[in-house]
C-alpha positions in Angstrom: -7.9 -13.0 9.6 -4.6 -12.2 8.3 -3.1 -9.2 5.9 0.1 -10.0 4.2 1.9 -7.3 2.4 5.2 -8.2 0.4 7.6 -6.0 -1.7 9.3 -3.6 -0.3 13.0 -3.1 -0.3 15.6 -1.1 -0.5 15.3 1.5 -3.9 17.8 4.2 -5.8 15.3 7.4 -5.6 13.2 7.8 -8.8 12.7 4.1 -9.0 9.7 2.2 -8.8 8.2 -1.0 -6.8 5.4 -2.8 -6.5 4.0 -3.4 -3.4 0.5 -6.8 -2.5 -1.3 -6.9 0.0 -2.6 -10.8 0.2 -5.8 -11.0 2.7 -6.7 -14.4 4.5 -10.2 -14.8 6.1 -12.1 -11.8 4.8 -15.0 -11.2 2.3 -12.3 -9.4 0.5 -14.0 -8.5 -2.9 -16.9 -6.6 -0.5 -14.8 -4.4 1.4 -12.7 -1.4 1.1 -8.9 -1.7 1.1 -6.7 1.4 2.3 -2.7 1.9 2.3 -1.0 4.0 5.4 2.4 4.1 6.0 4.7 5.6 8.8 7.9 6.9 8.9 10.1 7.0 11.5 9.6 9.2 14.3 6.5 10.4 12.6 2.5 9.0 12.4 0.8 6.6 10.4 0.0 8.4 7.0 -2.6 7.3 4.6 -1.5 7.0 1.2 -4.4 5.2 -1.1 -7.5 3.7 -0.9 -9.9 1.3 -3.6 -13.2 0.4 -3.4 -14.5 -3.2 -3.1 -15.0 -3.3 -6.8 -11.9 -1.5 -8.0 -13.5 0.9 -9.2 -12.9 3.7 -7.5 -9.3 4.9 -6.0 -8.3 7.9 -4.0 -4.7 9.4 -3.0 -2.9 11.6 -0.6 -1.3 14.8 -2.2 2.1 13.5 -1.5 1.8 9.9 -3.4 -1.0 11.4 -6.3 0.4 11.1 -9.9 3.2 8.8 -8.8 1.4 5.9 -7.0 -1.6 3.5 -8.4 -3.3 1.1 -6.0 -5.6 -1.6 -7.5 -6.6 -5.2 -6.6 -7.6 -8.5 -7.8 -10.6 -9.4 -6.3 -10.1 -13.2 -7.6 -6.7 -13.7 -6.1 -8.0 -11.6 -2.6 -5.1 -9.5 -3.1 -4.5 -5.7 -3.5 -1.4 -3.8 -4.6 0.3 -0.7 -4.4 2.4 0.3 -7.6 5.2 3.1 -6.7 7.0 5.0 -9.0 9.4 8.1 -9.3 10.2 7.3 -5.6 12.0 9.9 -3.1 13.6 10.1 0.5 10.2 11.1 1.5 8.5 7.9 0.6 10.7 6.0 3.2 8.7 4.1 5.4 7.0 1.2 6.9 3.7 -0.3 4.6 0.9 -1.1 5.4 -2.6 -2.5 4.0 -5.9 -2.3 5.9 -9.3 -3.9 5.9 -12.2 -3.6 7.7 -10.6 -2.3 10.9 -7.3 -5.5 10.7 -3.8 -4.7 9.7 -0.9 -6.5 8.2 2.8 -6.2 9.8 4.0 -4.2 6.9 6.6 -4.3 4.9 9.4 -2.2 4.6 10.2 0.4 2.0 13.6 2.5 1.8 14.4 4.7 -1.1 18.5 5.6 -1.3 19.5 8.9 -2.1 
């Protein structure tokens, strides 16, 4: 089983990216796929999750109305679509199935 997430970088604040989340070894259009992400020298945070079908999404306060997560159930890959980004949003990625994580990837917004 491996998770894959790709995209992040380094951002001017109110700018956008687009985060995937490519999943290797899982039933992936059965099972739920969630977003955390952690700051430094704070804890992991949740950010988003989608139901298996896609159908469904939910959001923490801080990301609502900014942030859309969605998949692609024929390409076993999920994504994470950021916009009107801040200083607060800095932080390590990361995607989540059934109980395995990916590494992460990296996102900085610049002041």
């Amino acid at each position: 089983v491996q998770l894959v997430e790709s995209g992040g970088g380094l951002v001017q604040a109110g700018g956008s990216l687009k985060l995937s989340c490519a999943v290797f070894g899982l039933p992936f259009s059965t099972q739920v796929l969630r977003w955390y992400r952690e700051a430094a020298g704070k804890g992991r945070e949740w950010v988003a999750t989608v139901t298996s079908s896609g159908d469904a999404t939910a959001y923490a306060d801080s990301v609502r109305g900014r942030f859309t997560v969605s998949r692609d159930n024929s390409k076993n890959t999920g994504f994470l679509q950021m916009s009107a980004l801040n200083g607060e949003d800095t932080a390590m990625y990361y995607c989540t199935m059934s109980n395995y994580w990916g590494r992460g990837t990296q996102v900085t917004v610049s002041s």
